[in-house]
C-alpha positions in Angstrom: 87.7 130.0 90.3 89.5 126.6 89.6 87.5 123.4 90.6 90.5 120.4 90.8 89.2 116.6 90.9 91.7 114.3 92.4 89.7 111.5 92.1 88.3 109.3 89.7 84.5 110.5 89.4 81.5 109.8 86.7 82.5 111.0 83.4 79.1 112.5 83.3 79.7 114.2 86.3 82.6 116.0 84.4 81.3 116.8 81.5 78.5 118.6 83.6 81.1 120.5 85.8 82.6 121.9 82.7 79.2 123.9 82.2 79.5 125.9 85.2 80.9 129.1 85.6 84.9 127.7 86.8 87.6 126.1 85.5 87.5 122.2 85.6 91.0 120.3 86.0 90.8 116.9 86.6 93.7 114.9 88.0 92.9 111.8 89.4 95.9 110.0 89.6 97.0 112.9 92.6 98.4 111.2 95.7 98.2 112.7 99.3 101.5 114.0 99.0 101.1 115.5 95.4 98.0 117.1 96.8 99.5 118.8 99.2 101.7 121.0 96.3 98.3 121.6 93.9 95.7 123.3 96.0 97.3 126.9 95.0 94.9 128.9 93.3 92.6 125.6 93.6 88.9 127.3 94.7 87.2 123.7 95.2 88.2 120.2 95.3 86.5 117.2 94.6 88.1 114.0 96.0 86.7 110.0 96.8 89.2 108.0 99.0 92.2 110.5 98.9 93.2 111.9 102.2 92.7 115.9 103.0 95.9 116.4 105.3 96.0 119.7 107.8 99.1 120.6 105.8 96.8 120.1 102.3 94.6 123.0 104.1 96.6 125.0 105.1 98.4 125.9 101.9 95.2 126.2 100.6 94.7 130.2 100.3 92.4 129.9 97.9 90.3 126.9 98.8 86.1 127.3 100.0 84.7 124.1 99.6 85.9 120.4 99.6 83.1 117.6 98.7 83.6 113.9 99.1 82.0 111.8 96.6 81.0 109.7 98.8 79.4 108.9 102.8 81.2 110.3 105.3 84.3 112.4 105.5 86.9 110.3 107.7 90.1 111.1 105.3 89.4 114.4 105.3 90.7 117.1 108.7 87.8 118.8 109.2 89.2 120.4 112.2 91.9 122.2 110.2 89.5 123.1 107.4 86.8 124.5 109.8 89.8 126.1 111.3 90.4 127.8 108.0 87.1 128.9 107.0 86.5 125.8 104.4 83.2 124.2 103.7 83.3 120.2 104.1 80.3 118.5 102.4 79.8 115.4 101.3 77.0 112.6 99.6 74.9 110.9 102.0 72.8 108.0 101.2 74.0 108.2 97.5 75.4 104.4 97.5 72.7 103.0 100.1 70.9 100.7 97.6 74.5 99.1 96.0 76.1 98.5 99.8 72.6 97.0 100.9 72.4 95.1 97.7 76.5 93.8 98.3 75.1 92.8 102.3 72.0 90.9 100.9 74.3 88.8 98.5 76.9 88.2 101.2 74.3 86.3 103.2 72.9 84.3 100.7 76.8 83.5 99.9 77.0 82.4 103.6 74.0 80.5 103.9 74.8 78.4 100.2 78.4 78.6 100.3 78.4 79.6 96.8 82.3 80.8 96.2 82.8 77.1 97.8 80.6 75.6 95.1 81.6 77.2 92.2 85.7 76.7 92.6 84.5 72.9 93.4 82.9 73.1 89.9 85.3 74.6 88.4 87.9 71.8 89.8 85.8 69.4 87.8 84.1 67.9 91.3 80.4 67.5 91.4 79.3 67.9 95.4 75.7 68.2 95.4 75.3 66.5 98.7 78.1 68.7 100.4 76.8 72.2 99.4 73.0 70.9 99.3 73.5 71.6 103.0 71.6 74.9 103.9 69.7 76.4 106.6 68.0 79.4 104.6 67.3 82.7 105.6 63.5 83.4 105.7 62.3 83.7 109.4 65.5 84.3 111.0 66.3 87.6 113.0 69.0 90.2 110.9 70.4 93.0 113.6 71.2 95.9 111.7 73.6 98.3 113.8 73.5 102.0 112.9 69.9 102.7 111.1 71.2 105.4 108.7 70.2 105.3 105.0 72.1 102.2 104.2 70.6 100.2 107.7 67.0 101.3 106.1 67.6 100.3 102.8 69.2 96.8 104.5 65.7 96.3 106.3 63.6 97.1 103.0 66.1 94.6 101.4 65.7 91.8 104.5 62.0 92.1 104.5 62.0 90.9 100.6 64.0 87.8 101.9 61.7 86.9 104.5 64.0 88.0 106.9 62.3 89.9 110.2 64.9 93.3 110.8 65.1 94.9 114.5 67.7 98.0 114.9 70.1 99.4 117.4 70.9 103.2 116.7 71.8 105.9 119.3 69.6 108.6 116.9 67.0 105.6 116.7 63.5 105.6 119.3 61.2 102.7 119.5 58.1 105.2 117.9 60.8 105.7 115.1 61.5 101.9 114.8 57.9 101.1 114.7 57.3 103.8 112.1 59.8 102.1 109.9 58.4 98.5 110.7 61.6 97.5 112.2 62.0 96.3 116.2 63.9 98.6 118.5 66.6 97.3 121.1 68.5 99.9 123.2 72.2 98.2 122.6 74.4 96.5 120.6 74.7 93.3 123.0 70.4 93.6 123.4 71.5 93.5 119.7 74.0 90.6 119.1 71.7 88.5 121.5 68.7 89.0 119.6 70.4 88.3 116.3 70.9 85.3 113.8 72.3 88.2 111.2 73.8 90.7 112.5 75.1 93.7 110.5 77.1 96.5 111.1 76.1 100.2 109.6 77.7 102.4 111.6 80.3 105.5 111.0 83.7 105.1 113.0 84.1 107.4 115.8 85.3 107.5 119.8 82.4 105.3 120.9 82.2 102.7 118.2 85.5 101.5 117.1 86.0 98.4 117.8 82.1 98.1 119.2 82.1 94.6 117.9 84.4 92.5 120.3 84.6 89.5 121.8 82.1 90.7 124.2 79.9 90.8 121.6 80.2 88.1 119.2 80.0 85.5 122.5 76.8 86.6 122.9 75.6 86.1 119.1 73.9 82.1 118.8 76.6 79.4 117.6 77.0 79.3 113.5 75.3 82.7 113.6 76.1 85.0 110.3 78.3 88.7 110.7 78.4 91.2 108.0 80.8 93.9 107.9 80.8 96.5 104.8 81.2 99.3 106.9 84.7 100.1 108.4 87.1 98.1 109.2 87.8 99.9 113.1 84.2 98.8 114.1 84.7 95.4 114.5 87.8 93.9 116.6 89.1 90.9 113.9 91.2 88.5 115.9 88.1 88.1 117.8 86.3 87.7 114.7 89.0 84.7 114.0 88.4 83.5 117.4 84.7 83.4 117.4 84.8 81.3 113.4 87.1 79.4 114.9 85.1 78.1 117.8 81.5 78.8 117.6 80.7 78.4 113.9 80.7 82.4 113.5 79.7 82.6 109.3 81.1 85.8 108.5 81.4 88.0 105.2 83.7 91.2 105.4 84.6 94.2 102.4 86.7 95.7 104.8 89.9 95.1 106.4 92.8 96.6 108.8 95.6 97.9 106.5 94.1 98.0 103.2 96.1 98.3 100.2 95.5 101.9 98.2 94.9 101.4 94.8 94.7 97.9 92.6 96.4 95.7 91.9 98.4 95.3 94.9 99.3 92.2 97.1 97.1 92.1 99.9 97.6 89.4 102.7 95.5 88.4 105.4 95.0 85.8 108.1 91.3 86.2 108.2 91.1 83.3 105.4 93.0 80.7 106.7 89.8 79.8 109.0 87.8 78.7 106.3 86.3 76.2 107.1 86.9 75.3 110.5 85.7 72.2 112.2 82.7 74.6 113.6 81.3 75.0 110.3 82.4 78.7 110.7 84.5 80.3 108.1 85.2 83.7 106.4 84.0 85.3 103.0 85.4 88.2 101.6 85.2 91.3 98.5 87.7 93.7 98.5 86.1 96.6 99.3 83.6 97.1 96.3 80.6 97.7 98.7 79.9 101.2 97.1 81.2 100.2 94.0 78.3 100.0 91.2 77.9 102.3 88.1 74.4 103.3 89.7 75.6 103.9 92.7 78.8 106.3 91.3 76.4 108.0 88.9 73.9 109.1 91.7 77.4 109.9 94.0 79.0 112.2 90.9 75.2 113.9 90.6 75.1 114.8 93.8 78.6 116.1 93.7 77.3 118.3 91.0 74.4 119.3 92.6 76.4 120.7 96.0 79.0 122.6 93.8 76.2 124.0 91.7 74.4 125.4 94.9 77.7 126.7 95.8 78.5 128.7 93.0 74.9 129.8 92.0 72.8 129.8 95.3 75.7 130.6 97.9 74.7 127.8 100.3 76.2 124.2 100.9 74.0 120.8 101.3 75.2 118.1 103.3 77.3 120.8 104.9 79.5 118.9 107.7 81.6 121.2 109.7 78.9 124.5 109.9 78.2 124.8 113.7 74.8 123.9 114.7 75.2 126.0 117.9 74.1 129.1 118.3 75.3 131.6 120.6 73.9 134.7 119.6 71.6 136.5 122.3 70.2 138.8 120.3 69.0 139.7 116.3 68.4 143.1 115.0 65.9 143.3 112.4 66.6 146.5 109.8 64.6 147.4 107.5 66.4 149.1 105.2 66.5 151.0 101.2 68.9 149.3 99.0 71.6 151.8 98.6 75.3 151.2 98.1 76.9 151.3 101.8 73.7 151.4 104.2 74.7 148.1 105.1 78.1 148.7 105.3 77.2 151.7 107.7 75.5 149.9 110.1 78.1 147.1 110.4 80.6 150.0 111.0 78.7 151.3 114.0 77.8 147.7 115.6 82.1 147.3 114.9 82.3 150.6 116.7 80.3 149.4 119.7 82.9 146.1 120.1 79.4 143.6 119.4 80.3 140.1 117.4 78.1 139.5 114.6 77.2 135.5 114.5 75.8 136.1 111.3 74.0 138.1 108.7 71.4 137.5 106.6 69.8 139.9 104.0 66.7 139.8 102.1 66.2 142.4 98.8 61.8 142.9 97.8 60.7 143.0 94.5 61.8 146.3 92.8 65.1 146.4 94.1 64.1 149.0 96.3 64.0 148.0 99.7 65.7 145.1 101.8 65.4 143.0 105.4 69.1 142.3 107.1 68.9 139.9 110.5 71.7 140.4 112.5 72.3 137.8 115.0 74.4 139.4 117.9 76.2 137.9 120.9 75.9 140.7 123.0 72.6 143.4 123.2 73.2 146.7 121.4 73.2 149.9 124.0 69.9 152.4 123.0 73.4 154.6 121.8 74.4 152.0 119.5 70.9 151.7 117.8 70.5 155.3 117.9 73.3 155.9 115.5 71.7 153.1 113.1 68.4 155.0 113.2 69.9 158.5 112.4 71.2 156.7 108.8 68.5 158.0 106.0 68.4 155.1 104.8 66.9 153.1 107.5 63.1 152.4 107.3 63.0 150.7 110.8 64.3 148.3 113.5 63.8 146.1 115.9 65.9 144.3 118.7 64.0 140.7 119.6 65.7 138.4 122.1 66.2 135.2 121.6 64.6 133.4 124.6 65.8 130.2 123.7 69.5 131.3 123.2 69.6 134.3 126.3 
């Protein structure tokens, strides 16, 4: 099996990849399109930022598993790889502590104006009264939206500062909040109302982009701080403008609308030219380096690792993303069975035979070798004809049919 990484990814990472039982090509300077012509024969692919097109998939014979080095899986089409049988995983919580660490240095930017202060030095000006003006940030409220592994690390982070963290989370209850010493409101604008920080944590879907409007930045207090390190799509940015503009709004972003891909590029923007307004409100920026840390790569690559490895050796995929939690079987046959070549094979003929779907199989070999377990999860309940069959097979030891009360 060929493994093909079209990404830049830890050199360690590699060099631990090349000890496994496949053949390593790595090929990080890949675009979309060339991706689409180098999958054939390709058995897993490794990627960061590139984008996973449909068309990618589907000329994809060969291809089982993709991972993203990385949180989330937005560039890659997980519809058309679920559609083809393809394992989507990815790295959850792997870059937590850098983007919490980026968030925590963007408000103490905000609060001391520190990229004002050091181009001021470094235009030979010496303004200790102008950016001796600060407010500081220990006592004030920081609204952390989405409560995932980087909104937790955020709180542990805020605590440190003196800072007192409440959360807004659709996955997050107030027991929960309370359990992870943070306070609990049940919306974003409960949120933004509550807030003299607020920060946005949350992945992009249906329901959240552009969550952050006008709507909800009136309802922050005047010269209130916004971080975004997130995406882009969750926050609407001419109201962002708007709201620096006229209320004072100090905001720090790492992400923008129509980012450039690579380096190097030219890379405009009109989010800059508010800074700083009459308010007092302007706009910080980093180009989106949120993730971007040699800890938090090394513990991204080392999880890559760690979900091919499982694939190869154990047959099973962490931080699986397009495996259907529903269950539709009715019914699982237990069969115990002797461990001979084709018993298995026999009874999946006759369940064929009897036009019942199999959801899915599981089998189970004892010590010795000698005997095994099978599970057979069924969508529809085998006729006493159909397990009849099974049971006249000299090789079966026994069977049972139990319902599934919570699935029937």
């Amino acid at each position: 099996m060929r493994l093909l990484i079209a990404d830049k990814l830890h050199p360690r990472a590699v060099e631990e990849l090349r000890t496994l039982p496949i053949e390593v090509v790595y090929e990080p300077e890949l675009t979309k399109e060339s991706l689409e012509t180098q999958l054939q024969n390709v058995g897993i692919l490794v990627v960061r930022s590139k984008e996973v097109t449909a068309k990618a998939i589907a000329g994809a014979r060969q291809l089982n598993l993709i991972v993203r080095a990385g949180a989330e899986a937005a560039t890659i089409d997980l519809k058309a790889a679920s559609k083809g049988g393809v394992y989507v995983a990815n790295c959850p919580g792997k870059n937590a502590g850098a983007v919490a660490e980026l968030v925590m240095g963007q408000l103490v930017a905000l609060d001391r104006r520190i990229p004002d202060a050091v181009l001021s030095l470094r235009s030979q000006k010496w303004e200790r009264t102008e950016f001796g003006k600060a407010e500081g940030l220990a006592g004030k409220t920081i609204g952390i939206a989405g409560f995932g592994a980087i909104g937790r690390e955020v709180a542990v982070l805020a605590k440190a500062f003196g800072l007192h963290p409440i959360a807004w989370s659709r996955g997050l209850s107030p027991a929960r909040a309370a359990e992870l010493g943070v306070g609990h409101v049940k919306t974003i604008e409960e949120l933004a109302s509550k807030s003299h920080i607020l920060t946005l944590h949350l992945p992009v879907t249906d329901r959240t982009r552009q969550l952050v409007d006008k709507r909800v930045l009136d309802l922050l207090p005047k010269r209130a701080m916004l971080v975004n390190v997130a995406r882009a799509d969750l926050l609407d940015y001419s109201a962002l403008r708007e709201a620096v503009k006229n209320r004072g709004l100090r905001a720090a972003v790492d992400v923008y609308p129509d980012e450039p891909r690579g380096g190097g590029k030219v890379f405009t923007t009109d989010l800059f030219d508010v800074a700083p307004s009459a308010t007092g409100g302007f706009v910080y920026g980093t180009p989106h380096i949120a993730a971007s840390t040699d800890q938090a790569q090394l513990a991204i690559a080392t999880e890559t690792v760690r979900v091919i490895r499982s694939f190869l050796i154990d047959g099973t995929v962490p931080n699986c993303l397009n495996v259907s939690n529903v269950r539709a079987a009715r019914f699982q046959l237990v069969i115990r069975m002797l461990d001979r070549v084709g018993t298995l094979a026999n009874v999946l003929s006759v369940i064929k035979r009897h036009g019942i779907n199999i959801e899915e199989v599981t089998n189970t070999v004892f010590d010795g070798g000698d005997a095994s377990s099978t599970k057979l999860r069924l969508l529809s309940r085998p006729s006493e004809v159909c397990l009849t069959e099974i049971r006249a097979f000299e090789e079966i030891l026994h069977l049972d049919l139990v319902t599934l009360p919570n699935l029937a």
